[in-house]
matplotlib code that plots the C-alpha trace (Angstrom):
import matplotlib.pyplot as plt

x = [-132.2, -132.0, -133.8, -134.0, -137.4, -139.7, -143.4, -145.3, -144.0, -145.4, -144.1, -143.5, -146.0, -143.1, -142.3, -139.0, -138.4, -140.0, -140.8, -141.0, -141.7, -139.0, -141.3, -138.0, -135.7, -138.7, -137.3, -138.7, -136.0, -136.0, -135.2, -134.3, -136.6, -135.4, -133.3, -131.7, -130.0, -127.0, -127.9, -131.0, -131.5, -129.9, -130.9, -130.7, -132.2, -133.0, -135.4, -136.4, -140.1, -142.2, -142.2, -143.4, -144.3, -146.2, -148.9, -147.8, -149.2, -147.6, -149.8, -150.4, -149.1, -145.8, -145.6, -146.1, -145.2, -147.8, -146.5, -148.5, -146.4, -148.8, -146.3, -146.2, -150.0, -148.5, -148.2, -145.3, -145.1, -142.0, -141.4, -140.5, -138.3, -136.1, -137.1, -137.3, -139.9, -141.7, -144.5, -145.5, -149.6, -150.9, -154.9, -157.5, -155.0, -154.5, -152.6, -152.4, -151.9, -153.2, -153.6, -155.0, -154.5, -156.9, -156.1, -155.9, -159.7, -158.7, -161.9, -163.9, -165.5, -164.9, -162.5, -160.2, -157.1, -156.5, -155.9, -157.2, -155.7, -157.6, -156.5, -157.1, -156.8, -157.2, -159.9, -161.5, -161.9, -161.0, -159.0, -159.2, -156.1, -156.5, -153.2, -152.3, -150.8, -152.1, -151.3, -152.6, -151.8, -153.0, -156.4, -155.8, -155.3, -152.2, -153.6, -156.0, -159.6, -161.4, -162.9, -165.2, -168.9, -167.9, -167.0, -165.3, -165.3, -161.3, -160.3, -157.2, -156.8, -158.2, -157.8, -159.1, -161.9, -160.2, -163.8, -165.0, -164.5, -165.8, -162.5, -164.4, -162.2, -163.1, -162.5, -162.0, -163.2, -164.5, -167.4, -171.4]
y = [-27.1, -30.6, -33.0, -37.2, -37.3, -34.2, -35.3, -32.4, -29.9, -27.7, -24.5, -24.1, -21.1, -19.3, -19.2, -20.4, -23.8, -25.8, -29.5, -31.4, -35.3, -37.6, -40.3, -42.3, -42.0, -42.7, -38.9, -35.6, -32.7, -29.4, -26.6, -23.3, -20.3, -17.9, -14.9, -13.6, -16.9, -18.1, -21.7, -19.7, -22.5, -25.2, -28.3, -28.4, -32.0, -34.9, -36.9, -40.5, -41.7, -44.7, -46.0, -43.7, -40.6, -38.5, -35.6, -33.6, -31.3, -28.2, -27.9, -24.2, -23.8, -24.9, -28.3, -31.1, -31.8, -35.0, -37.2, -39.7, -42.7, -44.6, -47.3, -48.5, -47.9, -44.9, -41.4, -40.3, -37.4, -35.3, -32.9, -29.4, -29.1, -31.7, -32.5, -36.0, -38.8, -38.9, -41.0, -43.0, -44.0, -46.7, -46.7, -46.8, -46.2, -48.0, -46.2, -42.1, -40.4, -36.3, -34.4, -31.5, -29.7, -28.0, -25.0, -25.6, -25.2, -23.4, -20.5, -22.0, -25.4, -28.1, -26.2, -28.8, -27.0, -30.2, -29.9, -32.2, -33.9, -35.3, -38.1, -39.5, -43.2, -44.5, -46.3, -43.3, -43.1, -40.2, -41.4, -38.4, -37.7, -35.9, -34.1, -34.6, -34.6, -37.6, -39.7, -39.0, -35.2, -34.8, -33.6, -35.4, -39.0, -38.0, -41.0, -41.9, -42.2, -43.2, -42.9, -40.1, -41.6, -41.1, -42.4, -40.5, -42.3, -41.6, -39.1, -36.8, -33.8, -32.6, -29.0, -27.4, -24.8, -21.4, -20.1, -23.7, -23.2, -27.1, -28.4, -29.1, -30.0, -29.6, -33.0, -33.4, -36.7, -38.1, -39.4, -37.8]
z = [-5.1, -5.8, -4.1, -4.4, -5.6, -4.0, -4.2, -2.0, 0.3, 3.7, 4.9, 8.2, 10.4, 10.7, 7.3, 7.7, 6.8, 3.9, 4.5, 0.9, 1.2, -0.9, -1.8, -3.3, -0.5, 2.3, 3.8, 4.2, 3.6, 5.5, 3.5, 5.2, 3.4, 5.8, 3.6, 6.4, 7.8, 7.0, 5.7, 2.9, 0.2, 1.8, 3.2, 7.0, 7.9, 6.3, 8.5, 7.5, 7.6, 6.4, 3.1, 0.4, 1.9, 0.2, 1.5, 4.5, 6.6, 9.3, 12.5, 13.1, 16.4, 14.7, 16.6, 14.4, 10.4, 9.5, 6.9, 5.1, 4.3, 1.1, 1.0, 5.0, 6.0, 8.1, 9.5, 10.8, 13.1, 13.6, 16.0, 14.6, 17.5, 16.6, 13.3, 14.1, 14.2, 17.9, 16.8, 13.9, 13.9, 11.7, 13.3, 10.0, 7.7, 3.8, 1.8, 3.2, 0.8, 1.2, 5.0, 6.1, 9.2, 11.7, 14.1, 18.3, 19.2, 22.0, 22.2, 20.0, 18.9, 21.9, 23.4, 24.2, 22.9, 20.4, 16.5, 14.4, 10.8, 8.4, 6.6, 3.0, 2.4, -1.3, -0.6, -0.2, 3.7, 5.9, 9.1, 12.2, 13.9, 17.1, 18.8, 22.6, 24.7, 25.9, 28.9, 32.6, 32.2, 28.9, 27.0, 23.8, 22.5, 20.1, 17.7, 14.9, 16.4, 13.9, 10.5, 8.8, 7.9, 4.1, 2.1, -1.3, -4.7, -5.9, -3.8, -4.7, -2.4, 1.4, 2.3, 6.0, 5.6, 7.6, 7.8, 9.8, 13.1, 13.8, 12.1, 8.8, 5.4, 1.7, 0.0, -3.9, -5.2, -8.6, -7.1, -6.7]

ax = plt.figure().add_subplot(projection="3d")
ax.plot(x, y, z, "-o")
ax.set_aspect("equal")
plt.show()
């Protein structure tokens, strides 16, 4: 399959679709996975985001694709419904580059039936996403609240610990 300029992909929960960032093009292509459809190996959206995008991320409950846009200061968030942007977030954010993705803490943890994404800035901070929905119905802020109390000397990937059920992430960095 070719592709503008594929930087990092997600698969979809239902192993389905694949979502692979375009840093070039400032896109994220959809790719359909599924061998028994009729569009396998094609591309079935093409969904523009902020400016060099570049780590992404699937929610498990098969909601939300995160999309760390370096060059805009950004996070877009598309809905895996319509594969379009709903939301972009820009709250303690320089230069996103890598995301991982926590599970609904729906029986466990704080029980508040939110998921979390941690995100990687360059400058080696970790900006918290929390999920929603928010508004005077909703349980969660669907926004960045805030930064981690580390700080990680050259950071280059995040990955979510299955085992953690507190929403804790493994963080490679260069640093002691």
């Amino acid at each position: 399959l070719e592709l503008p300029d594929p930087t990092e992909f997600a698969m979809g929960t239902n192993l389905d679709l694949l979502a692979v960032t375009n840093q070039a093009t400032d896109s994220v292509s959809f790719i359909d996975v599924d061998p028994g459809s009729a569009t396998f190996h094609q591309v079935v959206q093409e969904t523009p985001v902020g400016d060099a995008p570049r780590g992404i991320a699937w929610d498990g409950a098969n909601e939300d694709v995160l999309v760390c846009n370096e060059g805009s200061d950004s996070v877009s968030i598309i809905a895996t419904f319509t594969l379009q942007v709903r939301k972009q977030v820009t709250a303690y954010l320089s230069e996103p580059f890598a995301i991982a993705m926590t599970s609904r803490q729906t029986g466990f943890s704080f029980q508040r039936n939110v998921y979390f994404g941690y995100i990687v800035n360059r400058d080696g901070t970790v900006a918290v996403f929390e999920s929603g929905p928010s508004g005077i119905n909703g349980w969660g802020y669907d926004d960045v609240i805030g930064p981690l109390p580390y700080n990680f000397q050259e950071p280059r990937a995040i990955q979510a610990d299955p085992r953690g059920l507190n929403s804790s992430v493994w963080v490679a960095h260069e640093g002691p």
